[in-house]
Each structure stands twice: as structure tokens, then as C-alpha cells.
N, C-alpha and C positions, 0 to 999 in steps of 0.2 A: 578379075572379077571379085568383087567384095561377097561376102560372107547376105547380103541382102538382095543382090541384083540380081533378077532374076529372068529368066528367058521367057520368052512370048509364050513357047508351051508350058513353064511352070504356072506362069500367072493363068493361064487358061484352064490348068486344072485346079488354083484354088477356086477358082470364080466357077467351075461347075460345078463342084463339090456345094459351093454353098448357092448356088441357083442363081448366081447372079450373070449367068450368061444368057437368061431367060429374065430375068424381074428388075427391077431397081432396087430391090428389097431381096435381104437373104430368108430363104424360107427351108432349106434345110441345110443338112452339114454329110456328108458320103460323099465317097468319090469309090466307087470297087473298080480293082483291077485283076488281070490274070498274074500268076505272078510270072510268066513266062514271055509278059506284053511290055516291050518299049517304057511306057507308061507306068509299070510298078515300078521300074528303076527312078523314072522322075520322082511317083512320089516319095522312092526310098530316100533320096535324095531329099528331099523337103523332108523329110523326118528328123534325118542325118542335121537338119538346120533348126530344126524345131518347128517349125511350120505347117506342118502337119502328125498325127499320130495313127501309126498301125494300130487295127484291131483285132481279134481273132478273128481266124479265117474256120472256115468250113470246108476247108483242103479246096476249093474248086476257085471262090473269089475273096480276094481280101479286100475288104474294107479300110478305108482311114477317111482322117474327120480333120478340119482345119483347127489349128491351132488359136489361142489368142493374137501368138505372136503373129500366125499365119495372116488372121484378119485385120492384125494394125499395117501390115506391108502393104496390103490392097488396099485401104485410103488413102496410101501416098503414091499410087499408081494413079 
């Protein structure tokens, strides 16, 4: 797997994060996770690539936010 390819569930957590599993259009940018959930690991993972970036948390949910680089991989999706 390259360093771009990314699995069904990554692309699924950019594309919710930026509303686009709801709109044709992105309307925001969050995706929170627990950090003890499947799903932080993905998007630790998408961090670890640039793709997304961690925010501060509030000890309970972490937030992260799609990257640039994050949004130019989902137009070649």
C-alpha cells in the first residue's frame, strides 16, 4: 500500500468530517473521536500521513480537522 491509498473506512472518515457523506458540497471540517475507539487509531493514522490534524481534546473527545493535503486525495477518489 502506498503512502496515498487509502481504505474504505479512511476515506469515509474524511468525507464525514467534511460533510461530504451528507452534501455534494463540504460544509464543515470535525470529525471527534473517543480516544479509546477503533476510529482515533484511523484517524491517528491519517495524521501520521498528513491528512488530517489532531486538536486539543477536552480529556473526553478529540477532535481533528481534514487537511489540505487530506482534501486534494478525496478529488482523486
Amino acid at each position: 500500500m502506498n503512502e496515498t491509498a487509502l481504505t474504505e473506512e479512511e476515506i469515509g472518515i474524511l468525507r464525514h468530517a467534511l460533510g461530504l457523506d451528507r452534501a455534494r458540497v463540504s460544509y464543515r471540517n470535525c470529525y471527534t473521536s473517543a480516544p479509546r475507539s477503533p476510529h482515533y487509531l484511523l484517524c491517528m493514522g491519517l495524521v501520521t500521513r498528513g491528512l488530517m490534524e489532531r486538536s486539543v481534546s477536552d480529556g473526553t473527545m478529540v477532535p481533528f480537522a481534514v487537511t489540505d493535503a487530506g482534501r486534494a486525495v478525496l478529488t482523486t477518489k
